[in-house]
N, C-alpha and C positions, 0 to 999 in steps of 0.2 A: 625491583624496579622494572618497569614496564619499557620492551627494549624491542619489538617485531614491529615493524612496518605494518601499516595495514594492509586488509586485503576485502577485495568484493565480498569473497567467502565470509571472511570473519565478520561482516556487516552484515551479510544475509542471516547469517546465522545467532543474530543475537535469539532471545528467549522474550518476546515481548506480551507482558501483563495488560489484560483491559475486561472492561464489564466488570468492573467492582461491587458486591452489595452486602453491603451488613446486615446480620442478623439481627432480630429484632433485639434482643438483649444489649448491641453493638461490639460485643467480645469475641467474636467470630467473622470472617469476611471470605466470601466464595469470588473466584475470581477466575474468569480464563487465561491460556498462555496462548499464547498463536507459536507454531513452529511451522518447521518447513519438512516437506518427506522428498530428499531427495530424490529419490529413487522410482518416487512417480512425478516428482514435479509439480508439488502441489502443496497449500497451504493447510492448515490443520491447527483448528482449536479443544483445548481440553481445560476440562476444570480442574481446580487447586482448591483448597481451603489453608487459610491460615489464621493466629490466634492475634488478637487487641490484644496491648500491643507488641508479645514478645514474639511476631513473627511464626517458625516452627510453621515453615510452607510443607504443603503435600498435594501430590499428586492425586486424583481422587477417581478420575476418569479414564480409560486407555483406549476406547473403542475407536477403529477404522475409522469409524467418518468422522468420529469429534463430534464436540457438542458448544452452545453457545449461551446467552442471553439467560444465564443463570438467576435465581430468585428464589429469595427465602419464603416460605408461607409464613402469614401471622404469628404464628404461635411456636415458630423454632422448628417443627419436625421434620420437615421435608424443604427439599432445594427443586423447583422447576427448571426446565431448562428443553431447548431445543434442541434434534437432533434430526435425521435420517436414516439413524442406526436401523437393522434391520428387528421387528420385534419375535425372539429365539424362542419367546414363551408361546409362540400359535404355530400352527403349520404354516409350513413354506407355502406363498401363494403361486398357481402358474408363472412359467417365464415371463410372460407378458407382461401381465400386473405384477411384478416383482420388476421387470425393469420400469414400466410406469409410476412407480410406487417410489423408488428410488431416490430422486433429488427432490422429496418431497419432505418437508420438517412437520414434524410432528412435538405436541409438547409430551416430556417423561417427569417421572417424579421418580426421587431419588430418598427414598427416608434415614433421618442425618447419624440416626442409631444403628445403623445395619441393616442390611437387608438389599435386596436386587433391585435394581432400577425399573422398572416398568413404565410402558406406553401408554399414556392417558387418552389419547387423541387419534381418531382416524381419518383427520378431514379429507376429504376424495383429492383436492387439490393442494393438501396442506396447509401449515397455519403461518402467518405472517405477523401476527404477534399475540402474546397473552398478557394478563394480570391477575393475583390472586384476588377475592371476593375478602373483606375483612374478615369473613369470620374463618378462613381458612381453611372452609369446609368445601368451596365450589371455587371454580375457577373459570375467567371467561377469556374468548379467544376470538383473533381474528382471521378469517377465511373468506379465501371467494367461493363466491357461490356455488354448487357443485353440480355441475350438468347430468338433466336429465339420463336415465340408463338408456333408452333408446338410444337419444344422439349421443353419446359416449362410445357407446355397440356401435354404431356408423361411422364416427369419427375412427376410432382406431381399427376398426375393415376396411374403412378407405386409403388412410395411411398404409394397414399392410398389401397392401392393393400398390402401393408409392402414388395414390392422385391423394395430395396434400398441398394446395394452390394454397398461397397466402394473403388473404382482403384486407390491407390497409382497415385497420378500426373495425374489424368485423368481430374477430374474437377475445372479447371483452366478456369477465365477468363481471357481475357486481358482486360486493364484499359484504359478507354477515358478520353478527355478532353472534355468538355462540354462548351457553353455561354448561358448564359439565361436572356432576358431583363425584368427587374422588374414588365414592367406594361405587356407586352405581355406573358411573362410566357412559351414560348415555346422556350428550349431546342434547339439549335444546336452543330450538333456536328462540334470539327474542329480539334482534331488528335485523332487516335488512336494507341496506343503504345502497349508495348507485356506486358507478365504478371504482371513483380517483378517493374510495376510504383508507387513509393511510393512518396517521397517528392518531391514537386516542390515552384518556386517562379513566380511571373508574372515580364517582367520588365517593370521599368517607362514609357517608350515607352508604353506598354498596348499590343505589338502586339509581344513580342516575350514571352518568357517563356522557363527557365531550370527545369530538371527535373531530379532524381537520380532511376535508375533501374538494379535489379540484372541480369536483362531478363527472370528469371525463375519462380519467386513466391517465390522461396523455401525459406524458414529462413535457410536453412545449407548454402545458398551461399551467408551470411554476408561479406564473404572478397574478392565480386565481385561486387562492383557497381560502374558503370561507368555514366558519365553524359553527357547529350543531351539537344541542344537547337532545339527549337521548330520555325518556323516561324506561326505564326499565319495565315497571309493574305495568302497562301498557303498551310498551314498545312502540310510542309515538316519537316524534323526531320535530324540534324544530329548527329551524336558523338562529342561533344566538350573536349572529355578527356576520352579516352582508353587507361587506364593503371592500372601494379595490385594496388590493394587493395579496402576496402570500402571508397566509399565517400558520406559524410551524410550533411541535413541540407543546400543545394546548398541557396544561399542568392545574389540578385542584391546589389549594390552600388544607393544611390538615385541617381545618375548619368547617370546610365546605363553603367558606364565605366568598370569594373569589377565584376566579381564574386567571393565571397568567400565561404569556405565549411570545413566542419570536416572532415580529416583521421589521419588514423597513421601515425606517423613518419617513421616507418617502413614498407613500404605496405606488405610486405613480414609476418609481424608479428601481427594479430589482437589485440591481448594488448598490443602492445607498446605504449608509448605515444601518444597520443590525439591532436594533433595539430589544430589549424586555416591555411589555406591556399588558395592564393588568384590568381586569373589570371586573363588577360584582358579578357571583356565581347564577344570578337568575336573570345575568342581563343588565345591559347600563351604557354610561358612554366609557372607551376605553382612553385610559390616560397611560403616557408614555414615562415611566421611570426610568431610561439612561439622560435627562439631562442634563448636561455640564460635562459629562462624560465622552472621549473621544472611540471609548470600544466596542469592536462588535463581537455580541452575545453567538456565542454557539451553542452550548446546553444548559437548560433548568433543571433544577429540581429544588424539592421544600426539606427542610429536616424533618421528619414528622415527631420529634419528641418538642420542640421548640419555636416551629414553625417558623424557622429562618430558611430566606428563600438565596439559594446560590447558582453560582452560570460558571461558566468558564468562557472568556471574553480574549479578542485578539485584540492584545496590548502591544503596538509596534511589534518587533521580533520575537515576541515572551508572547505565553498563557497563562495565566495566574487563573484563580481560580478566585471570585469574587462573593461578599456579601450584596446583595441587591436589596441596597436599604436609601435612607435619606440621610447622607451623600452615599450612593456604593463607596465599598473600600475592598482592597483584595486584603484574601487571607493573608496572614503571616507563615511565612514560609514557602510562597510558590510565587513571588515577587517576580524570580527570573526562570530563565528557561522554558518547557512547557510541561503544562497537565492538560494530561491525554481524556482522560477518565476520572472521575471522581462518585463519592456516593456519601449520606450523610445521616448521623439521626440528630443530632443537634450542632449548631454551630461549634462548638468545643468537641465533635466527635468523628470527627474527617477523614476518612481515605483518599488517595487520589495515588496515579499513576506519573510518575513526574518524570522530565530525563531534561539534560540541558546540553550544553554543543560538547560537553567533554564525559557526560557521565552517562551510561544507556539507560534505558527506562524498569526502574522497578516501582512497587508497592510500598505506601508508606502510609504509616498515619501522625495528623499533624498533633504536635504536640503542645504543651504551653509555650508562649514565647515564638510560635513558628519554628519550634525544632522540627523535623522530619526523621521519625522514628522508622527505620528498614524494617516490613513485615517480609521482603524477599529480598533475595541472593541470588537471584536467576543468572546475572551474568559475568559474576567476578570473576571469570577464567579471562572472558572477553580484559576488562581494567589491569588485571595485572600482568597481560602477555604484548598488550601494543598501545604503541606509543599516539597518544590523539595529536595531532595540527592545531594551534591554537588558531581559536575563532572568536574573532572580535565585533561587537557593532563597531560601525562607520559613520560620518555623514558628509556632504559636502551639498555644494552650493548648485543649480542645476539654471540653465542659461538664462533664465528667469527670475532670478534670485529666490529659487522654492528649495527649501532645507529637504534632502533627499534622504532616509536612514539605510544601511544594507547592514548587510555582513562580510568581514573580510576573515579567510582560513588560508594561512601562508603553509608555506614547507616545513616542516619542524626540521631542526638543526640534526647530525649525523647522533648528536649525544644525547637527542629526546629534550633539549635542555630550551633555551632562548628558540623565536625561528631562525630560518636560514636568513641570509642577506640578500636583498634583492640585486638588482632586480629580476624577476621571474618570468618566465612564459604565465599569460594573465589568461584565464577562462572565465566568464562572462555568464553565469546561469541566473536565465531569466526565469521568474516563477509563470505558473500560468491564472487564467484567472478573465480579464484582467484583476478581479476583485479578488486573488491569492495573495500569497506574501512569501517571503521567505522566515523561514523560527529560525531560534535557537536550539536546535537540536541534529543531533547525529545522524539523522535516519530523515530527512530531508527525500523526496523521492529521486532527485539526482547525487545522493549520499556525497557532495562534496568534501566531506573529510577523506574519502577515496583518491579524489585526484590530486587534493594537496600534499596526500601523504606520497604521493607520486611525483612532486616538482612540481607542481602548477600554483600557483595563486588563484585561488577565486573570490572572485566580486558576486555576492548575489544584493543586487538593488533592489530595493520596494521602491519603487515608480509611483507617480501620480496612479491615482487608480487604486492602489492598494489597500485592502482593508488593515483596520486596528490605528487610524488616525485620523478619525475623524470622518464626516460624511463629506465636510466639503472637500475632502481629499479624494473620495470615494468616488465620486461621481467627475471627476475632470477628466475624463478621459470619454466622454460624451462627445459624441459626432467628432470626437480626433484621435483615433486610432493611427498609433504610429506617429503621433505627433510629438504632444509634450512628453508623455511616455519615451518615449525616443532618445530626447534629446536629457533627462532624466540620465539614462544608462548612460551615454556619451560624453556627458559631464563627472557618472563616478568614474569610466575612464580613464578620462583626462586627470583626475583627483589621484589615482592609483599610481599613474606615471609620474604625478607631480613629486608623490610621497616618494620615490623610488623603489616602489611594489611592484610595479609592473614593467617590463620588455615593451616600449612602443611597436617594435619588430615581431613581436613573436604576441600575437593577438588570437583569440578566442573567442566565441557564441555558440551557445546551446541552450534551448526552451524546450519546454511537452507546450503542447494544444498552445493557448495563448503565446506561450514563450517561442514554441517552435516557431508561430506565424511571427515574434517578432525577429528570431534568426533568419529568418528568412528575408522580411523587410530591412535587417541592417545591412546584408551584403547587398542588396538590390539597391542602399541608399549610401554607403562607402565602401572603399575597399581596404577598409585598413586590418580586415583580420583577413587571416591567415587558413584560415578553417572554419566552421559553422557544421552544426550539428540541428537536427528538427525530429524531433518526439512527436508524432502524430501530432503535426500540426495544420494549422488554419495556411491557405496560398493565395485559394480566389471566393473572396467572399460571397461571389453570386453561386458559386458550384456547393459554398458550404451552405449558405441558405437550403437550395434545393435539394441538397442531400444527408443534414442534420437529423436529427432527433429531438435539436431543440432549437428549430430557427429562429425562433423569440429571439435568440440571443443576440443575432444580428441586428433584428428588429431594433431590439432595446437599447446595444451602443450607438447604430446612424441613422436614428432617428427616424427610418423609413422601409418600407417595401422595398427590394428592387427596382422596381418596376417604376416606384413612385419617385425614385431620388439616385436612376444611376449612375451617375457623376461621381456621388459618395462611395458608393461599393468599387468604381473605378478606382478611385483617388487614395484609397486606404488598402486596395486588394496589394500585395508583392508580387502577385503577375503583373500587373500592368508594367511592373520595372524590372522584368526575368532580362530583357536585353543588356542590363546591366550588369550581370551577376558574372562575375569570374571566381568566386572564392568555390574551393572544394566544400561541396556540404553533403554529409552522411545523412540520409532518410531513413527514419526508423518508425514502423507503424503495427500498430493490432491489425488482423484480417478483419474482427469484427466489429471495430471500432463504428458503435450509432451517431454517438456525439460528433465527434471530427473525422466524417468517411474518409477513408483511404484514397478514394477522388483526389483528394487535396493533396498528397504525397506523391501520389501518380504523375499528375498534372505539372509538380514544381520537377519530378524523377524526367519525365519526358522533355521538357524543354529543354533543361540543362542538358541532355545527353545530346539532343539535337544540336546546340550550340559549343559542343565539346570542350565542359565545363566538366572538371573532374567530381562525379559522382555516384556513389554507392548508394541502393534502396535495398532494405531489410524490410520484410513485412513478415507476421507472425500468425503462424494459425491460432483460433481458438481465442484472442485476444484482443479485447476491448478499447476502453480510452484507460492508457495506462497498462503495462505489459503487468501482469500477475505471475505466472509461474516463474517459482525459484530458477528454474534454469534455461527459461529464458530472460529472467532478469539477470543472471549472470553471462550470458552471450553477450546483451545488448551494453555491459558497462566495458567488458571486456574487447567490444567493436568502439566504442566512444573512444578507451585509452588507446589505443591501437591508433584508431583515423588520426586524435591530439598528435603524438610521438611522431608520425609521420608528414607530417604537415608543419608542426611547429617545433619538432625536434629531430629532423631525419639525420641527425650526426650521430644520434643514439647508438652504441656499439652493436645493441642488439633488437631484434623484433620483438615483440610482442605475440602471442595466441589471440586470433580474432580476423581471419579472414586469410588467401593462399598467399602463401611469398613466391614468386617467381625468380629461376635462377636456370640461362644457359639452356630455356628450351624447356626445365620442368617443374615441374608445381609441386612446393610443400603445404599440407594443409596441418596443424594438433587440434587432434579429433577428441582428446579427453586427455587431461590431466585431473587423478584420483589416488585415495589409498588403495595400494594392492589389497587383495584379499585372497590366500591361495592356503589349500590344504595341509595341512601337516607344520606349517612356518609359524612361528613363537613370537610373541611381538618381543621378549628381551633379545632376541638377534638382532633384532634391528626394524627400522619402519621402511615399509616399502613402496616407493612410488611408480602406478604404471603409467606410461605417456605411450597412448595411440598416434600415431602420424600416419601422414599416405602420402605415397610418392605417384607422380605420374607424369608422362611425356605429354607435351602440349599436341605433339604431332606424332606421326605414325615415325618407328623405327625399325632397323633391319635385322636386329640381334639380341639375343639376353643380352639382361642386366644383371650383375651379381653384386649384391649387398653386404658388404662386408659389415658385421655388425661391431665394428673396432672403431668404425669409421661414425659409431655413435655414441656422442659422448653427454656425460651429465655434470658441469665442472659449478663450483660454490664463487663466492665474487674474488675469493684469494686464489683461483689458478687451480685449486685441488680437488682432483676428481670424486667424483661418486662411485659408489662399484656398482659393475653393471650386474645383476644376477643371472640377465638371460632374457627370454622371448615367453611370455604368458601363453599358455594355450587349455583349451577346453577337455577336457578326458575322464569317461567316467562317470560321468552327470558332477564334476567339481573342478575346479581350478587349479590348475600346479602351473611350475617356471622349469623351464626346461635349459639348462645351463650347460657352458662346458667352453674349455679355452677356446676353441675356434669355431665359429658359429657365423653362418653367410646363407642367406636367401637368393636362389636365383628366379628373376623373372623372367617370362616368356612376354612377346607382344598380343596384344589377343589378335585371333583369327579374322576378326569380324574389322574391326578399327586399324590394327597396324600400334596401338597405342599400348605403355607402361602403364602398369597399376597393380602397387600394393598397398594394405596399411597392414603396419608392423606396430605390434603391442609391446612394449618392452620395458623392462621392469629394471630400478635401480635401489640400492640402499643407502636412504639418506638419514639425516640427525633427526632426531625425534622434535623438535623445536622449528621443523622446517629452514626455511630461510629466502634468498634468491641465489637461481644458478641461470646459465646460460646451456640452452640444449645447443651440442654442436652436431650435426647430420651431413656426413660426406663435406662440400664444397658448398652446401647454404649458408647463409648469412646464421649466425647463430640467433635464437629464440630465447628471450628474454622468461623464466619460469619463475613465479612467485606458487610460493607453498607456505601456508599456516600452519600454526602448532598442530600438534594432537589433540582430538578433543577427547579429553578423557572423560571416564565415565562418572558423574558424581556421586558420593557416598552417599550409601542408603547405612543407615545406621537401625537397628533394631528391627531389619522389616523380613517381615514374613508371608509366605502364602496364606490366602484365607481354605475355608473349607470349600470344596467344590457344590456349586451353584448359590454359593452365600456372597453376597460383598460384604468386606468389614465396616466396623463403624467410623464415624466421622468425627470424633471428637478426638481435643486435644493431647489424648495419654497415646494413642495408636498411631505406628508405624505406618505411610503409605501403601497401598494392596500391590498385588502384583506387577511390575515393569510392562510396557508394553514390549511386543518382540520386538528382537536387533533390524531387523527391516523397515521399522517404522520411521527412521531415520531423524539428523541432528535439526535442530530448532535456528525458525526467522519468524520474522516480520515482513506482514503483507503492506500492499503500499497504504497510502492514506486515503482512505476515500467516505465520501459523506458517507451522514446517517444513514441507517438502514432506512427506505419508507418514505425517505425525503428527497422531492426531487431537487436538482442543481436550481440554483435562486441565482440566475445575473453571473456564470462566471465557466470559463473552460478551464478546467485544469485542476 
């Protein structure tokens, strides 16, 4: 029975399946895993194969950079796939063009019988996406265009020169189409199209091909893509549909007779409904197939053995995975929860990626009757070692009498059993958007099964606005941002309290992008929480206009310019009511966030500090809209529970890790909590955990300090200590612990300052199963330490080395090939984010 507390770790580290595709036969299915490499901090995809329908997953891929966007050729032989890998089979290119050359994907083929991988593709700037030619012999691909060698020679002398000025829309490729025959390997070209070429399909024929482009490049002209078909045997281009709005995902019929594609119901409207949309293949007028239907369409595709066309649609809280017929119906079997991914060769022959609020996401294929038959196992250590929060839909009535859906995840009870009894400290997570939602699933980008399994209740509300109910739901949040929306969250509230779920005293809000700006707006608009939390969020919408990436979006919810209607951008900004703001709010932002600039985080960080309002700004190198690396998405959940506890729980016995405790003058900060790893030590002695802290005086002092290292202790929740082993230290070019009954650090002041400063790495042995302890350090307030199981290693069963320079083969009698090394580190999931190619349509978050 599944009996540990959750933990951020044990979330980040699930093993998450996606890019499904069946081979043509359908008895075979290539798939990637996404994990995480702690130890650089970075995410990582690799391929798998596994058998229709008994499962018998493997590992197929192990290389460094990982690989993506896998595809079977026609004929069964080989698998494509994208990569950056370096190719071993040419000489090393200078450093130069080896670090140029770098984050650039290339397509490799992989053939399914055995044999090495090899690099199909050289494009100069890489390739953005591929498809196989039917007959399985050529393959065409997409690339921008590759700059003359002169200006490439001047470009990178000027750069290493550092004069590298950047021109707003000046360097812009346009995007080719490419053919390339497997054995000859040389690249023709046969169209070139203008900048904003992103998605296209090939059709069955082989010799024509649609394509979807903004003409510009830009990500702000989401709600101008028009679609063009291609003739191959010419390479001439027309317009098969100029008309407003965006059109996404353009998709052949195995017929060749139609096309179908994703836009709004409304073209006029970026978040409106999400429709499917179909016309004949040489041109027509295009009719809309979701009518009667409240969902919106995320992805198409056709079966090509039966030519049933399927999407995966946001259904309130759920994805199911849908027939798109006369009426659509969702499959059987993906009714609830959500599918991630799916691939198909006939309506009776379905893969998909499915997970729901209690069970993580694996591989499955649907069976008769909507059974879901397990083709993976990736994360049953995760199911059977911690106990989930049960999570339920909600609804309640919103001051309008507008039926509101959410989701509520309470505290599970001490025995994993019923939940706990309210009422609860209540946390408030707004999704962003405002055209997001919240799902039914575990991995949620603010992973709320984390804080409930921590004491909190949370409410996550789909708000007027939100997609998967309709259009006319969709669009009310037009020119009233922070309006109905608003009052929405404040009535599930009030619904929460009423049930006896929620502490009216011990209140909560936290949102990314949209939601952040509406945390921001509810303390500006009451005070009845306690804390407030902002995920690079929206402040002052005239500052996010002008420093967006995609100010359309502004445009597009109030109705106007700035300039044209500032009343509006007044009247809906959370600056205009910062004078109001007393609640503590933690700022949490990417450095390189284009979408929602850090402008906005700045702007709400300085006021409130000005107005000495209590608050913390976190801003992150390297990172975007939405933090990516594993380890700093593990800081930033770990600052969230931290800010919650101390705000709506500071009777807590103990702290938390996630920012300094001050005590008497000095500052404790825990710089790592990790497994030891140290030379010569047996894991049957015991598992070992080392916790870095640093101590330091706030002010200058007159004298050593000596540390008595007795004076730190590592105690479990019943009072009984850990053993200490001693003080980690480096020796050798290897790790060992340096132990012995009395053991004390003395520190001097520095010279310079007059100030204490050490950090102490120190090593204790705890239960294999982990658990929670209280770190106690001298006379600080004790630190609250959560630790996960072990992750053990999974059985390989039957597996062997291949012979050097051969890859084994790919079929179902063969063992996985060799492990990748122990440094590659334990497996996550990256956040959620659109399609690759596709820009944001109508929505932040």
């Amino acid at each position: 029975m599944a009996s540990s507390r959750l933990t951020a770790r044990a979330l980040l580290d699930l093993k998450i399946p996606h890019s499904p595709h069946l081979s043509p036969d359908g008895r075979r299915v290539v798939f990637c895993v996404y994990e995480a490499d702690w130890h650089e901090s970075r995410w990582v995809s690799r391929l798998w194969l596994a058998d229709v329908p008994d499962g018998n997953p493997r590992q197929v891929t192990f290389s460094y950079e990982g690989e993506r966007a896998p595809r079977w050729s026609p004929d069964g032989q080989h698998i494509a796939f994208l990569s950056t890998r370096p190719d071993l089979t040419e000489p090393p290119p200078p450093p130069e063009q080896e670090e140029a050359e770098m984050h650039k994907e290339q397509v490799w083929i992989m053939p399914v019988h055995g044999g090495e991988a090899w690099r199909l593709t050289s494009a100069g700037e890489g390739v953005r996406a591929f498809q196989w030619a039917p007959d399985g012999k050529t393959l065409l691909f997409l690339a921008p265009e590759p700059r003359p060698q002169p200006s490439q020679f001047a470009r990178d002398d000027a750069r290493k020169r550092r004069i590298d000025p950047v021109v707003e829309q000046e360097d812009r490729l346009r995007m080719q189409f490419w053919e390339v025959d497997l054995h000859e390997r040389r690249p023709v070209l046969l169209h070139t199209g203008d900048f904003g070429v992103s998605e296209f399909d090939l059709a069955p024929d082989g010799r024509r091909l649609v394509y979807a482009t903004n003409r510009t490049g830009d990500p702000n002209d989401y709600h101008q893509l028009d679609l063009f078909l291609v003739d191959l045997d010419t390479g001439e281009a027309h317009c098969l549909l100029d008309s407003p709005g965006g059109k996404f995902g353009p998709r052949w019929s195995p017929d060749g007779a139609r096309i179908v594609w994703l836009a709004n119901r409304d073209p006029a409207t970026s978040f409106s409904q999400e429709c499917v949309w179909e016309m004949p293949g040489d041109g027509g007028a295009p009719r809309n197939l979701f009518h009667g239907v409240p969902w919106d369409a995320h992805e198409l595709l056709f079966a090509p053995a039966d030519g049933a066309l399927l999407a995966l649609v946001a259904d309130g809280v759920c994805t199911p995975a849908v027939v798109v017929a006369d009426p659509p119906a969702r499959l059987a079997g993906t009714e609830t929860g959500e599918c991630t991914a799916l691939d198909a060769r006939a309506a009776e022959t379905v893969v998909v990626v499915w997970e729901d609020e209690k069970t993580p996401p694996e591989l499955f294929a649907l069976g008769p009757g909507g059974q879901r038959l397990p083709l993976t196992d990736l994360n049953r250590a995760f199911r059977e070692r911690f106990t989930i929060p049960p999570c339920t839909p909600v609804r309640w009535r919103s001051a309008d009498g507008l039926e509101i859906e959410g989701l509520l995840t309470l505290p599970p009870a001490e025995d994993g059993g019923q939940p706990a009894r309210g009422p609860h400290p209540l946390l408030v997570q707004v999704h962003g958007g405002p055209k997001g939602r919240a799902v039914a699933t575990l991995r949620s980008y603010y992973l709320h099964a984390l804080f409930a399994a921590e004491g909190y209740a949370v409410l996550q509300p789909n708000y007027r606005g939100s997609e998967g109910y309709g259009n006319a739901f969709a669009v009310m949040s037009r020119r009233d941002l922070g309006g109905g929306d608003f009052q929405d969250i404040l009535a599930g509230i009030d619904w929460a309290v009423a049930q006896g779920v929620a502490d009216p005293g011990r209140l909560a809000i936290m949102g990314a992008s949209y939601g952040g700006y509406m945390a921001a707006w509810a303390v500006a608009r009451t005070s009845r929480f306690r804390a407030a939390i902002s995920q690079f969020g929206i402040f002052n919408l005239v500052t996010d206009y002008g420093c967006s990436d995609v100010p359309r979006w502004d445009v597009d919810y109030l109705g106007a310019h700035y300039w044209e209607d500032p009343e509006i951008y007044r009247r809906c900004s959370p600056s205009t009511y910062v004078d109001r703001i007393s609640t503590p709010m933690l700022i949490l932002h990417g450095q390189a966030d284009g979408n929602t600039f850090i402008s906005n985080s700045r702007e709400l960080y300085q006021a409130l500090r000005a107005r000495g309002v209590p608050v913390e700004f976190v801003h992150y190198p390297r990172e975007g809209h939405g933090l990516r690396e594993p380890g700093h998405r593990l800081d930033e959940l770990r600052r969230c529970l931290a800010w919650l506890d101390q705000h709506l729980r500071p009777e807590a016995p103990a702290r938390r890790p996630g920012g300094p405790i001050l005590h008497d003058g000095y500052e404790l900060n825990i710089l790592r909590l990790d497994d030891g790893e140290f030379a010569g030590w047996h894991d049957d002695w015991g598992r070992l955990l080392e916790v870095v802290f640093g101590l330091a005086s706030q002010d200058p002092v007159d004298s050593a300090w000596t540390l008595d290292l007795a004076q730190v202790r590592l105690v479990d929740t019943t009072g009984a200590p850990c053993e200490l082993k001693g003080v980690a230290v480096d020796a050798g070019g290897g790790r060992t612990v340096v132990s012995g009954e009395s053991l004390w650090i003395d520190v001097h002041p520095d010279r310079d300052t007059g100030r204490l400063s050490l950090a102490v790495p120190v090593v204790f042995v705890i239960p294999p199963q982990g658990g929670e302890f209280a770190l106690h350090i001298a006379d600080f307030p004790p630190v609250r330490v959560q630790v996960g199981p072990c992750q053990d290693e999974p059985e390989r069963e039957g597996e062997e080395n291949p012979p050097a320079g051969e890859a084994p083969a790919l079929g179902p009698s063969l063992g996985p090939p060799t492990p990748p090394p122990a440094d590659e580190g334990p497996p996550v999931a990256p956040q959620r984010a659109p399609r690759p190619g596709r820009p944001r349509s109508g929505r932040r978050g």
